[in-house]
C-alpha positions in Angstrom: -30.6 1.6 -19.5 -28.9 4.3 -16.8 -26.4 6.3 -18.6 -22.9 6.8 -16.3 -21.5 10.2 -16.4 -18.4 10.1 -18.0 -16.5 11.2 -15.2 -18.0 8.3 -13.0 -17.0 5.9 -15.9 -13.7 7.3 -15.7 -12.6 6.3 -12.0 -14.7 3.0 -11.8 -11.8 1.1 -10.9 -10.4 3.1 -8.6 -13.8 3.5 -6.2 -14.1 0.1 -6.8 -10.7 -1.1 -5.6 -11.0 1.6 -3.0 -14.3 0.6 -1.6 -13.5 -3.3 -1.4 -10.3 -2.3 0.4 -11.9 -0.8 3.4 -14.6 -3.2 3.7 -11.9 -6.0 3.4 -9.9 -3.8 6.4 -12.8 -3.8 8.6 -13.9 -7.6 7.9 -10.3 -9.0 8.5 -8.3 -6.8 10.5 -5.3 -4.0 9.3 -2.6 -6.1 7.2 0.1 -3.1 6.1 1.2 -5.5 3.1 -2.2 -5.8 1.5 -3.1 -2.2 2.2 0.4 -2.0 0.4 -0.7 -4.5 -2.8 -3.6 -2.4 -3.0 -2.3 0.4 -3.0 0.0 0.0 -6.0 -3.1 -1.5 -7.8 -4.6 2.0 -7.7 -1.6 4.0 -9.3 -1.4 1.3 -12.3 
C-alpha cells in the first residue's frame, strides 16, 4: 500500500477541488459565479 505524507493528506481536498476547477474552466469556458461557488468551497 503507498503511504501519503501527511502533509499531502492534509490538503487533499483542496488540490482536488483546485484541480477539477481549472480543468472544468478550460472544458466549458470562464463562468465568474462557479469560479465564485468554488471558491468558497475551498475556505470551508
Amino acid at each position: 500500500m503507498i503511504q501519503i505524507p501527511q502533509q499531502i493528506n492534509k490538503y487533499k481536498k483542496p488540490i482536488v477541488i483546485t484541480t477539477s476547477l481549472i480543468v472544468l474552466q478550460i472544458v466549458f469556458g470562464f463562468d465568474p459565479k462557479f469560479t465564485f461557488i468554488n471558491l468558497i468551497w475551498l475556505l470551508v
